[in-house]
C-alpha positions in Angstrom: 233.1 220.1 -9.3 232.3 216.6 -9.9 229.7 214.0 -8.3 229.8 210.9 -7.5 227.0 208.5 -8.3 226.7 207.9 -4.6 226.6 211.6 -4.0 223.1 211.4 -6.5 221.7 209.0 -4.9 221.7 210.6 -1.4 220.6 213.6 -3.2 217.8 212.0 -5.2 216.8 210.0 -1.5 216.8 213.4 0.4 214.6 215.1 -2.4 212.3 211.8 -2.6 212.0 212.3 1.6 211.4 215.8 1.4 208.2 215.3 -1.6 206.5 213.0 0.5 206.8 215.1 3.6 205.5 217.8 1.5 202.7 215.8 0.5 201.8 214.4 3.7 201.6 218.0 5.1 199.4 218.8 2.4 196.7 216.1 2.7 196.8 216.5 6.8 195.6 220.1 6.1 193.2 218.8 3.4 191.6 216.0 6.4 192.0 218.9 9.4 189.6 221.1 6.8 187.2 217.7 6.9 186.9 217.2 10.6 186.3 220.9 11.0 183.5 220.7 8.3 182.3 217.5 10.0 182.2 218.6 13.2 180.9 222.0 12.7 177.7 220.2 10.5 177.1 218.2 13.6 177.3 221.3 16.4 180.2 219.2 18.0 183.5 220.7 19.1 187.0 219.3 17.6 189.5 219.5 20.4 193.1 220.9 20.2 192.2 221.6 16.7 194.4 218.9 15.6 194.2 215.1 13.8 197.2 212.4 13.8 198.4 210.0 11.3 196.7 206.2 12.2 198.2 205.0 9.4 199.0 204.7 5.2 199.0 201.9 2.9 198.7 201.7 -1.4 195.4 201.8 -2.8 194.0 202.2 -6.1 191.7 204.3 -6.9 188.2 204.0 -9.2 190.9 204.7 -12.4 193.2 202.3 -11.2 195.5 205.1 -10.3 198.0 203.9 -7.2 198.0 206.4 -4.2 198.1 206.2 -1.0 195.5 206.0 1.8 196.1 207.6 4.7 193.6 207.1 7.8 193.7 210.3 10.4 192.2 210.3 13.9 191.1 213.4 15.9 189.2 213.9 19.0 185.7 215.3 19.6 183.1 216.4 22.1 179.6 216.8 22.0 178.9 218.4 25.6 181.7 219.3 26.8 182.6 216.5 29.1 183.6 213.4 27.4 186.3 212.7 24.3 185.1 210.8 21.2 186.9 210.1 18.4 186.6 210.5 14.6 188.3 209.6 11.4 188.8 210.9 8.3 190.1 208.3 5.4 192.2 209.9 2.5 192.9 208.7 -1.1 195.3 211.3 -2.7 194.0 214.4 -1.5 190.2 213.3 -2.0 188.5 213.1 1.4 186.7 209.6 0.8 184.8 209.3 4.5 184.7 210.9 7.5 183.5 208.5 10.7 182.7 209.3 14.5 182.2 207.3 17.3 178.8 207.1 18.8 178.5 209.9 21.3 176.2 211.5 23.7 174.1 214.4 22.6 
């Protein structure tokens, strides 16, 4: 059985894809674990228990390291009636800040 250098190439591509799916799964859990923590500190209530990708970019970090930073947004309440949102801002898999809009207590 041979292969074709095109035939690598998709395969390398797919593997590549697949990797930073991976990854991205992994660091969504890692920022779902800090809005939990976040909220639960503050006696405020994360709704549908869930966070979405804002957005990515390349950053480096204090070593000079490239990684990237992802930004996640989720939604909060603190009585029940309204919807606030928060954010959580990654670098790698570190948690680096996690913001929330101002809401009523």
């Amino acid at each position: 059985m041979y292969f074709e250098l095109s035939d690598l190439f998709w395969l390398t591509l797919l593997c590549l894809a697949c990797l930073h799916w991976w990854h991205g799964q992994k660091a969504k859990e890692v920022a779902l674990r800090a809005a939990v923590k976040e909220c639960k500190e503050m006696d405020l209530q994360l709704l549908d228990h869930s966070i979405y990708l804002r957005g990515f970019w390349f950053k480096r970090d204090h070593n000079g390291k490239l990684r990237i930073w992802r930004s996640y947004l989720f939604d909060f309440t603190a009585t029940g009636d309204d919807r606030a949102k928060g954010r959580v801002a990654m670098l790698g898999f570190k948690v680096t800040g996690v913001t929330l809009e101002t809401h009523r207590i």
